[in-house]
C-alpha positions as CSV (number, residue, x, y, z in Angstrom):
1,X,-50.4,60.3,9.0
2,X,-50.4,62.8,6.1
3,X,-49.5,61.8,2.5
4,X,-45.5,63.7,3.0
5,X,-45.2,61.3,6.0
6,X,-46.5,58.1,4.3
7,X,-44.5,58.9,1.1
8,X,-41.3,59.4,3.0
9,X,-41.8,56.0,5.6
10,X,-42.4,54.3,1.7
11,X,-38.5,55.5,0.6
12,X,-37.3,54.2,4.2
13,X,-38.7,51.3,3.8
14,X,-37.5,50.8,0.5
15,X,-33.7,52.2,1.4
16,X,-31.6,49.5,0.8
17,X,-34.5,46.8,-0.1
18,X,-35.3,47.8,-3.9
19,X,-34.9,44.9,-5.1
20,X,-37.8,42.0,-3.7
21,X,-40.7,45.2,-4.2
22,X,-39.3,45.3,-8.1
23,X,-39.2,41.8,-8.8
24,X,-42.9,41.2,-7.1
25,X,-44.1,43.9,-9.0
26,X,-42.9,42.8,-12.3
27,X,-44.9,39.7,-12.2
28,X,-48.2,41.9,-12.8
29,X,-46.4,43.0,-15.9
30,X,-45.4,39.4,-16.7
31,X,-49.2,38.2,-16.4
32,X,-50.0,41.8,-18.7
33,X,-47.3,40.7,-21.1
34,X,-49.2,37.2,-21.8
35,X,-52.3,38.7,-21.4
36,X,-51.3,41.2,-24.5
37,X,-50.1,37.6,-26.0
38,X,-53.3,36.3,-26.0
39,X,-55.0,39.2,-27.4
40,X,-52.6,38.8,-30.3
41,X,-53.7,34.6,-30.3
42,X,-57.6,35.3,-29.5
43,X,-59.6,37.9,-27.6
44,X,-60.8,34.6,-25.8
45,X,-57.8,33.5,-24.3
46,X,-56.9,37.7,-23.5
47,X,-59.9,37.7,-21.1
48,X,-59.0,34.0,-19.8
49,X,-56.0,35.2,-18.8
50,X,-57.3,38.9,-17.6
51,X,-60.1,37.7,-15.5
52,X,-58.3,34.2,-14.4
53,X,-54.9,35.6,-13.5
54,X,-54.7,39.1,-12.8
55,X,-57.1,39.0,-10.0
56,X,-54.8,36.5,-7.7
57,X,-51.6,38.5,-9.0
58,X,-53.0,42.0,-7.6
59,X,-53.9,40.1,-4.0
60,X,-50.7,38.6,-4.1
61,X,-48.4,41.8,-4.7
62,X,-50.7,43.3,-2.1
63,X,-50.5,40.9,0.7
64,X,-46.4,41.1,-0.8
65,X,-46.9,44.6,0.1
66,X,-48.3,44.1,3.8
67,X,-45.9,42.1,4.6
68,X,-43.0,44.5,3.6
69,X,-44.2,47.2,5.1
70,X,-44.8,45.1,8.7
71,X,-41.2,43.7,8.3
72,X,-42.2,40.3,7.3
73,X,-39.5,40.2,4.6
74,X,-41.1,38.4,1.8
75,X,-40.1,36.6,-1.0
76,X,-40.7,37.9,-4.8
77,X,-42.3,34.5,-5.1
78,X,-45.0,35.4,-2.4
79,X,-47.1,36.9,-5.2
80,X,-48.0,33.7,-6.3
81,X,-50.0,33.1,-2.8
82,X,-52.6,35.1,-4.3
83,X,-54.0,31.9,-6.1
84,X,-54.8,30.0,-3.1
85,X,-57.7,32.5,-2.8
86,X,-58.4,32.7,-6.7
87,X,-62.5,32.2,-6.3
88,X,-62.2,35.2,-3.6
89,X,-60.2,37.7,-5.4
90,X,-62.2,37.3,-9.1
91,X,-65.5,38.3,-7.2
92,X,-64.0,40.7,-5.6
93,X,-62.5,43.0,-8.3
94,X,-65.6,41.4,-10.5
95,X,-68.0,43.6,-8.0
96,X,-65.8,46.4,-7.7
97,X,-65.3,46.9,-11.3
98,X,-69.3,46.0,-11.8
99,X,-70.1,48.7,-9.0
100,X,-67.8,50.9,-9.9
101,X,-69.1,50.8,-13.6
102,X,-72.6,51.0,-12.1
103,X,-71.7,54.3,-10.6
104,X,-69.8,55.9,-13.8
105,X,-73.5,55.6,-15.5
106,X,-74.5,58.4,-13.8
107,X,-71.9,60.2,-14.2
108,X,-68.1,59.9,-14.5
109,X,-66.9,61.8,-11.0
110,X,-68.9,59.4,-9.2
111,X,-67.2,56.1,-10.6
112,X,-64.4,57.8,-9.5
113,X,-65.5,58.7,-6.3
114,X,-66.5,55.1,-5.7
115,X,-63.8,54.1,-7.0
116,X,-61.7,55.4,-4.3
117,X,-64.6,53.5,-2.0
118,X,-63.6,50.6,-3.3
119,X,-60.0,50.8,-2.9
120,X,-58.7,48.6,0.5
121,X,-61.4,45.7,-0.7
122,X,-58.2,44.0,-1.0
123,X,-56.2,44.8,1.6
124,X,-59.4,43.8,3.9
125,X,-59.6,40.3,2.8
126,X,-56.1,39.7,2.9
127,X,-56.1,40.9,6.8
128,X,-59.7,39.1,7.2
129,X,-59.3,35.6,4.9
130,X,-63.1,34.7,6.5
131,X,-64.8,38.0,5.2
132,X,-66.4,37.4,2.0
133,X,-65.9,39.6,-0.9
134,X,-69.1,41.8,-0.8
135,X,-68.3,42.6,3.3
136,X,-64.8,43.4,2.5
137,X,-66.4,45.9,-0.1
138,X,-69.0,47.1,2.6
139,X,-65.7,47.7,5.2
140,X,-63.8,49.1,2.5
141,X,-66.2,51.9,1.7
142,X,-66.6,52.2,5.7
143,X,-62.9,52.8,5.8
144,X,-62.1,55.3,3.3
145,X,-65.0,57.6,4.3
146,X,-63.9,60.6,5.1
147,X,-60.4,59.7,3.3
148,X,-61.3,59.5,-0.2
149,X,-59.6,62.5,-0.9
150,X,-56.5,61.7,0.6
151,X,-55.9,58.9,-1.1
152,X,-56.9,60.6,-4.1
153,X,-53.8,63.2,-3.6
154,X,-51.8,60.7,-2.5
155,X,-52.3,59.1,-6.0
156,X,-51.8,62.3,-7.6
157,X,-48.8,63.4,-5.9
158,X,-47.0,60.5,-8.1
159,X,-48.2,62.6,-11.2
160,X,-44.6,63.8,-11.8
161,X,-42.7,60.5,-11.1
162,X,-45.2,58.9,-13.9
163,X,-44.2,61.8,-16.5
164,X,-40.6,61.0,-16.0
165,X,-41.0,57.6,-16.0
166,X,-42.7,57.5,-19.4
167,X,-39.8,59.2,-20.5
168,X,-37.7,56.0,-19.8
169,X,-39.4,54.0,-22.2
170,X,-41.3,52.4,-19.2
171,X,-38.1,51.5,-17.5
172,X,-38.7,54.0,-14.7
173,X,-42.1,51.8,-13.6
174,X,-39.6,49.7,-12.3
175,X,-39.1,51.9,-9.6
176,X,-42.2,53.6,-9.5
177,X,-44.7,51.1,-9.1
178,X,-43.1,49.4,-5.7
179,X,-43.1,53.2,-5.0
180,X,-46.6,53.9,-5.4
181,X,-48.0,50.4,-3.8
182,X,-46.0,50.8,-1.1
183,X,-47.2,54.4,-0.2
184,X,-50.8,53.2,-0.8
185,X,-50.4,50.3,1.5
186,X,-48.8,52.6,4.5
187,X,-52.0,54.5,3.6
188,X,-53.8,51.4,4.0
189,X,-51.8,50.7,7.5
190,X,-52.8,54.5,8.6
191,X,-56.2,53.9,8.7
192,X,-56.3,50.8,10.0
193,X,-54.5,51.9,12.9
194,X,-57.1,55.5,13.2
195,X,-60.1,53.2,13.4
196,X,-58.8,50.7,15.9
């Protein structure tokens, strides 16, 4: 499937279904909003919060996300599911963002590049609950070889909503980001289904 076709199954799916995607993806900006709290408290309690919540929230709103796009119709509330694999999803994006940091040294294009490597470790261990963070990594960069650069275009293709959404005072996110992780997970679904 090429990134017109995943982008346009995203606004069917969406038609008429707005509003569960927006209120699941507002919670990542409720967990950033007391995140930015505890900045203003402590840089302490900031990095709690980061590290302890935003990890579960971001497997949450993805497994939200597989299930809206396979018809499951979830519930805004699903997000919260996340937590019930809280050790599994802090190593996780620990070991992406320490690999992917790893790789920047070099040079900045290949962070990026890995980067995109890194991208369905999610999306794996929500489909595989038994796989454990670093072989979810390992399948991840299996999976997106060959398709980095898709889903790079895919992610840049959005470049123009974002402009126009910024000039919203932030208000067009609301739309956008349900958008976005929708397309990504039909990305997700794509290849999933070309390596069967």
């Amino acid at each position: 499937m090429n990134n017109l076709e995943i982008r346009a199954l995203a606004r069917k799916q969406l038609k008429g279904n707005w509003l569960n995607p927006i209120l699941a993806s507002l919670s990542a900006l409720g967990v950033a909003i007391v995140a930015l709290i505890g900045l203003a408290i402590t840089p302490l309690a900031y990095i709690a919060i980061l590290i302890g919540c935003m990890p579960p929230i971001a497997f949450g709103i993805i497994m939200f996300y597989l299930n809206f796009v396979r018809g499951n119709n979830p519930a805004p509330t699903d997000v919260t599911k996340g937590f019930e694999s809280w050790g599994k999803s802090i190593i996780a994006l620990l070991l992406v963002g320490l690999y992917t940091a790893l790789w920047s040294m070099l040079f900045y294009i290949p962070g990026i590049v890995k980067s995109f490597s890194y991208s369905m470790t999610l999306y794996i261990l929500n489909d595989n609950p038994d796989m454990t963070a670093s072989e979810a990594i390992f399948q991840s960069q299996k999976m997106m070889f060959g398709h980095k650069s898709q889903l790079f275009w895919l992610s840049l293709s959005f470049i123009g909503w974002y402009i126009l959404a910024s000039f919203t005072l932030g208000i067009g996110f609301i739309w956008l980001i349900p958008y976005m992780g929708i397309s990504v997970t039909n990305f997700y679904e794509s290849l999933k289904q070309e390596q069967v």
